[in-house]
ROGUTOR-141096 format. One record per residue (C-alpha): residue number from 1; residue in three letters; x, y, z. Coordinates in pm, whole numbers, plus 50000, padded with zeros to 5 digits. Layout:
! ROGUTOR-141096
NODE resi resn     X     Y     Z
NODE  NUM  ala     X     Y     Z
...
This chain:
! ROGUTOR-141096
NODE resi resn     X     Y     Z
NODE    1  unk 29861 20873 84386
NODE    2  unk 29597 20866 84113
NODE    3  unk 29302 20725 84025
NODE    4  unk 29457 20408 83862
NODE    5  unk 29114 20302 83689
NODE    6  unk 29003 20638 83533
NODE    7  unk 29341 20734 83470
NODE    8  unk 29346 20467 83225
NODE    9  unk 28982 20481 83093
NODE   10  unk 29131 20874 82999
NODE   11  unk 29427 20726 82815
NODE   12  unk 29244 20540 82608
NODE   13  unk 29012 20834 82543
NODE   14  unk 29306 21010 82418
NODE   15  unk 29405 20706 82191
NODE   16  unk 29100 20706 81993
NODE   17  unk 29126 21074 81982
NODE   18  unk 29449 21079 81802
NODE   19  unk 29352 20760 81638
NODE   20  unk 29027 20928 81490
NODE   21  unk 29232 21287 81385
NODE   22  unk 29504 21145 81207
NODE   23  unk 29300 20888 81037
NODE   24  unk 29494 20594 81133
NODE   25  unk 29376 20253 80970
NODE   26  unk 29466 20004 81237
NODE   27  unk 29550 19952 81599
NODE   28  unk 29858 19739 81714
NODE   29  unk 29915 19641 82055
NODE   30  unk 30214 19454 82197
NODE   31  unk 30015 19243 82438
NODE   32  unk 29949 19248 82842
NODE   33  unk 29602 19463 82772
NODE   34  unk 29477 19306 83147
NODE   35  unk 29741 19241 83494
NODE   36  unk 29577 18883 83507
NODE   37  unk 29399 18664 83274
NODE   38  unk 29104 18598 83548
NODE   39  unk 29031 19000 83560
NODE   40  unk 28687 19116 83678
NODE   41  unk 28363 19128 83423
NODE   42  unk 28260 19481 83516
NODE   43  unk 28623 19607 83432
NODE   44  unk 28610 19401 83081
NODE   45  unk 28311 19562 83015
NODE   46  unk 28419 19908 83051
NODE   47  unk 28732 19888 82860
NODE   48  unk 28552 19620 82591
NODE   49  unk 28320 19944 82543
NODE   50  unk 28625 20143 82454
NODE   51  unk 28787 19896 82253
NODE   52  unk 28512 19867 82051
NODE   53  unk 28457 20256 81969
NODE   54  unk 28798 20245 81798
NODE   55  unk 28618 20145 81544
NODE   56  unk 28935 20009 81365
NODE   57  unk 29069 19629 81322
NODE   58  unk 29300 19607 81613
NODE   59  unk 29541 19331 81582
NODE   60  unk 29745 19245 81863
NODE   61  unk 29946 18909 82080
NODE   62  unk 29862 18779 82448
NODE   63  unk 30125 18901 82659
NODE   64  unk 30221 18689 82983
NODE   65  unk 29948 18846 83194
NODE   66  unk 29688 18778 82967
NODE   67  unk 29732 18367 83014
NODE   68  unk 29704 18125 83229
NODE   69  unk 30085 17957 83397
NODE   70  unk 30263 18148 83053
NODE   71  unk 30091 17944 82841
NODE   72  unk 29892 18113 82546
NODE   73  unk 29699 17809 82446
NODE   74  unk 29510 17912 82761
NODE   75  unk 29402 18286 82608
NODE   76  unk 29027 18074 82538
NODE   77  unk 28935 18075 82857
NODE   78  unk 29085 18431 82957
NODE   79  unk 28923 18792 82929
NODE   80  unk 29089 18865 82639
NODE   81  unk 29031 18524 82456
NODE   82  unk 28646 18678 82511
NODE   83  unk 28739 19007 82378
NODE   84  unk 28851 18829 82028
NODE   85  unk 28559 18574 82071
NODE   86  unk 28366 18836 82022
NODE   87  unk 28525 19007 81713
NODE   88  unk 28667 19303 81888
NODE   89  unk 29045 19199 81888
NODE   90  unk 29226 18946 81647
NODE   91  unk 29492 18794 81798
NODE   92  unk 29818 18678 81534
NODE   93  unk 29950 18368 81618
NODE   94  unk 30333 18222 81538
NODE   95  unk 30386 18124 81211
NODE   96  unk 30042 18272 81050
NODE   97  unk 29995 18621 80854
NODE   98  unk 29749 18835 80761
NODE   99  unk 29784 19075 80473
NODE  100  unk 29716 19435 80505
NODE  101  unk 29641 19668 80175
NODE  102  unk 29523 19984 80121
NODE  103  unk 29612 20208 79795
NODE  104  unk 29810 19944 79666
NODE  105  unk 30010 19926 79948
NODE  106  unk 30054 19579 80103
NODE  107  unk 30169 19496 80471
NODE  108  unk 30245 19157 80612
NODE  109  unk 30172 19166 80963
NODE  110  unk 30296 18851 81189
NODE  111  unk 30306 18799 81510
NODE  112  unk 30445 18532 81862
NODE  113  unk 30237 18586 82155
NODE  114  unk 30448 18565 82526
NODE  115  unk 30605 18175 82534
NODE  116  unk 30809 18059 82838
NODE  117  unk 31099 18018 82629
NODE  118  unk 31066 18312 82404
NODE  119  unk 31381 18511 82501
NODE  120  unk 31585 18121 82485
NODE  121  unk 31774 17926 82262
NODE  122  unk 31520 17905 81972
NODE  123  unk 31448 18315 81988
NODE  124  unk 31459 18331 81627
NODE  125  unk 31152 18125 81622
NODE  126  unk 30957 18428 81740
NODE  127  unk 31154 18721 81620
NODE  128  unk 31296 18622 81323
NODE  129  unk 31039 18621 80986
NODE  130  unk 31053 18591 80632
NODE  131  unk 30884 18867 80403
NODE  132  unk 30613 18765 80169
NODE  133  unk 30742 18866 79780
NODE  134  unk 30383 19031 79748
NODE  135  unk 30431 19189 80036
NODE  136  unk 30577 19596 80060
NODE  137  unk 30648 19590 80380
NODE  138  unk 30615 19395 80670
NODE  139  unk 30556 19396 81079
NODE  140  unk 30640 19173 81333
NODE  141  unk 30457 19184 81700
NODE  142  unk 30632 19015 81940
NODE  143  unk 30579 18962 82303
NODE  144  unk 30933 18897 82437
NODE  145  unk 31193 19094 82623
NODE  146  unk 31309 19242 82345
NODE  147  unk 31651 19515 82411
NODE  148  unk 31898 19737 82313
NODE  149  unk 32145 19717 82549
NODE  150  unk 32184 19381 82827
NODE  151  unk 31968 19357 83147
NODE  152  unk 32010 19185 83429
NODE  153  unk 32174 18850 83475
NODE  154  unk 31992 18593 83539
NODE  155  unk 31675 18749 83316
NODE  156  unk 31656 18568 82981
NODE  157  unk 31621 18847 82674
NODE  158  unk 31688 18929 82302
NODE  159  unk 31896 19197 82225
NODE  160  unk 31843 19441 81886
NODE  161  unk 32158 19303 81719
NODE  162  unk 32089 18947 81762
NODE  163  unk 31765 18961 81557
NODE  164  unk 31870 19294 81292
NODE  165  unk 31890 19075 80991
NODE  166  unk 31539 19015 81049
NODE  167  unk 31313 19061 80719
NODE  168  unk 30999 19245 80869
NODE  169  unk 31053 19589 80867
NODE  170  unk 30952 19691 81141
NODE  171  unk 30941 19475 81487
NODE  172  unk 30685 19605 81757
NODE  173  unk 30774 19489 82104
NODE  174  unk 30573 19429 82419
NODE  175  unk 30680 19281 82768
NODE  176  unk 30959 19511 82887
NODE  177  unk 30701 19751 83030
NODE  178  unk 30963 20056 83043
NODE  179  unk 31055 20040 82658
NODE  180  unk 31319 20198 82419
NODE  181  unk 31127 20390 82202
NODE  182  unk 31251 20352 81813
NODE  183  unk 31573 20242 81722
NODE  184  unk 31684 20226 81360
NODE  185  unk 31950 19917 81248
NODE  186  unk 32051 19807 80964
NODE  187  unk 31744 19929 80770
NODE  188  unk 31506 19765 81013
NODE  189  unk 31301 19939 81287
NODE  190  unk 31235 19794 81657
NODE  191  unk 30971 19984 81853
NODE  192  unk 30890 20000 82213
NODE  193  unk 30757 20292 82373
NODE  194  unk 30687 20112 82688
NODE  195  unk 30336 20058 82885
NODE  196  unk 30083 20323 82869
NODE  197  unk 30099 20282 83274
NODE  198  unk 30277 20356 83523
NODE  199  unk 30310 20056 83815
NODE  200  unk 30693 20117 83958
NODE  201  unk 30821 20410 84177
NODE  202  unk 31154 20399 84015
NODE  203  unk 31303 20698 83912
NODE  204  unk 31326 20580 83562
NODE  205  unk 30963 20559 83596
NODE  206  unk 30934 20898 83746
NODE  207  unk 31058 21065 83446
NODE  208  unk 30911 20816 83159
NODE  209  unk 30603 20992 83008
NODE  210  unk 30345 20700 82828
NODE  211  unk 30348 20700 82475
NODE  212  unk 30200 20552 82137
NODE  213  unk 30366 20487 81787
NODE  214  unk 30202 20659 81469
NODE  215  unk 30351 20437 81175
NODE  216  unk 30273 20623 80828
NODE  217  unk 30373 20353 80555
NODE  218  unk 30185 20487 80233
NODE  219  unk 30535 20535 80124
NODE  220  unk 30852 20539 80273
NODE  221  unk 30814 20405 80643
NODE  222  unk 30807 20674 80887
NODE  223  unk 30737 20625 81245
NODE  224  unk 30672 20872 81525
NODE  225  unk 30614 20907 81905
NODE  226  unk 30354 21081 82034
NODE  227  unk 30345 21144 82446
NODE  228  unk 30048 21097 82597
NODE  229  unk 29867 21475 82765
NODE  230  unk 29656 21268 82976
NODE  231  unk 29973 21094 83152
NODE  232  unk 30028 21326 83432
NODE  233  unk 30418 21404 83510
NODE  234  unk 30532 21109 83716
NODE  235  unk 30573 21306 84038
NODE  236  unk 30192 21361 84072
NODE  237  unk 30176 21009 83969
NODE  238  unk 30406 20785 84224
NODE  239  unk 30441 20846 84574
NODE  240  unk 30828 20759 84638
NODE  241  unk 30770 20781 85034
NODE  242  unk 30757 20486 85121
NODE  243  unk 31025 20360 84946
NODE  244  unk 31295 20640 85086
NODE  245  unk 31124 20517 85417
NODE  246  unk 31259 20186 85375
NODE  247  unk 31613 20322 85271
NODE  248  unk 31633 20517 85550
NODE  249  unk 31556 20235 85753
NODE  250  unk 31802 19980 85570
NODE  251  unk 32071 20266 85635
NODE  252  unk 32078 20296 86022
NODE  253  unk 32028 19891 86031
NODE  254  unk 32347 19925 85861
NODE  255  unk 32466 20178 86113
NODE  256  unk 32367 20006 86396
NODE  257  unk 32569 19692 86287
NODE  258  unk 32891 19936 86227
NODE  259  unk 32829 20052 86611
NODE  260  unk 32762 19685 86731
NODE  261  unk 33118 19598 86581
């Protein structure tokens, strides 16, 4: 029912405002930052604006709307390939890391942008990483359908316990748009906290209010969850009228068939 456009031109507003007050160093994002790869100019330029007066590294993957056919050797010719051309994104790539320090503190930060197979038989490709022995902690971004609990059949994903003897401390998540916030195994933390957008009537949609991760790892890691004001609450949000339309309609098909029998 919103403005879709500004609504999100306020969230990130209100990103770099809690970026900027609690004095965070970096930025990580899970991937899908555009719906398509092929987006329009004008919009790149408006959020490339507020990317850029974040005034922090921002390290991130390409998520499966940000390439061509859901292949990320594509992401060159894509708006967000321009957005790193440019210098205001890097984007990790499988198998490479960079190292993070500050105050003696040093972070290994990987990361598997969205692959076809990601979620298949070789899973632990992606997900899966070996810490660094310099390295105090590490973090692993990863574009896959990463859950707690099973999905659908038929959907290919990687549940929590398949990948908890993982060596990066903490694994960041992007693709299942919903998320499942932070979830503690085995010493090891998996983050989601879902898209900062809203694009499903459901009614677990209704109630989810966007979110960001604040990780603090000076010392011991802590991580935290911090809604989102500008999200309105999802009822001013998504307009659920057409879809109890087409119940009501699917319901007295159904009764008509009962009275045809």
């Amino acid at each position: 029912k919103d403005n879709f456009y500004e609504t999100l031109k306020n969230k990130f507003s209100e990103i770099k405002k809690i970026s900027d007050e609690l004095e965070v160093d970096y930025i990580l994002h899970g991937g899908d930052w555009f719906d398509r790869p092929d987006i329009s100019p004008s919009i790149v330029r408006e959020f490339a604006i507020r990317i850029k007066a974040f005034n922090k590294p921002i390290y991130t993957v390409a998520g499966n709307h940000d390439v061509f056919g859901h292949n990320p050797d594509t992401v060159n010719r894509t708006m967000l390939g321009i957005l790193e051309g440019i210098g205001f994104i890097t984007l990790l790539e499988t198998g490479k890391s960079v190292m993070l320090e500050k105050n003696g503190i040093r972070v290994q930060l990987t990361g598997s942008p969205y692959y076809y197979d990601i979620d298949g038989e070789n899973f632990k490709k992606y997900y899966m990483i070996k810490k660094a022995p310099e390295a105090d902690h590490a973090i692993n971004i990863v574009h896959g359908m990463l859950l707690n609990k099973p999905f659908y059949e038929g959907i290919h994903y990687t549940l929590i316990d398949d990948i908890k003897d993982t060596e990066a401390d903490i694994t960041l998540a992007g693709h299942y748009h919903s998320g499942f916030g932070i979830i503690q195994r085995a010493g090891r933390y998996f983050v989601n906290t879902g898209s900062i957008v809203r694009i499903a009537n459901s009614l677990a949609e209704l109630k989810r209010r966007p979110k960001v991760a604040v990780m603090d790892m000076e010392r011991e890691i802590s991580i935290k969850e911090i809604e989102l004001k500008s999200a309105l609450p999802g009822e001013e949000v998504l307009d659920r009228a057409q879809l109890s339309a087409s119940q009501d309609r699917i319901l007295k098909l159904h009764q008509f068939y009962q009275a045809l029998s």
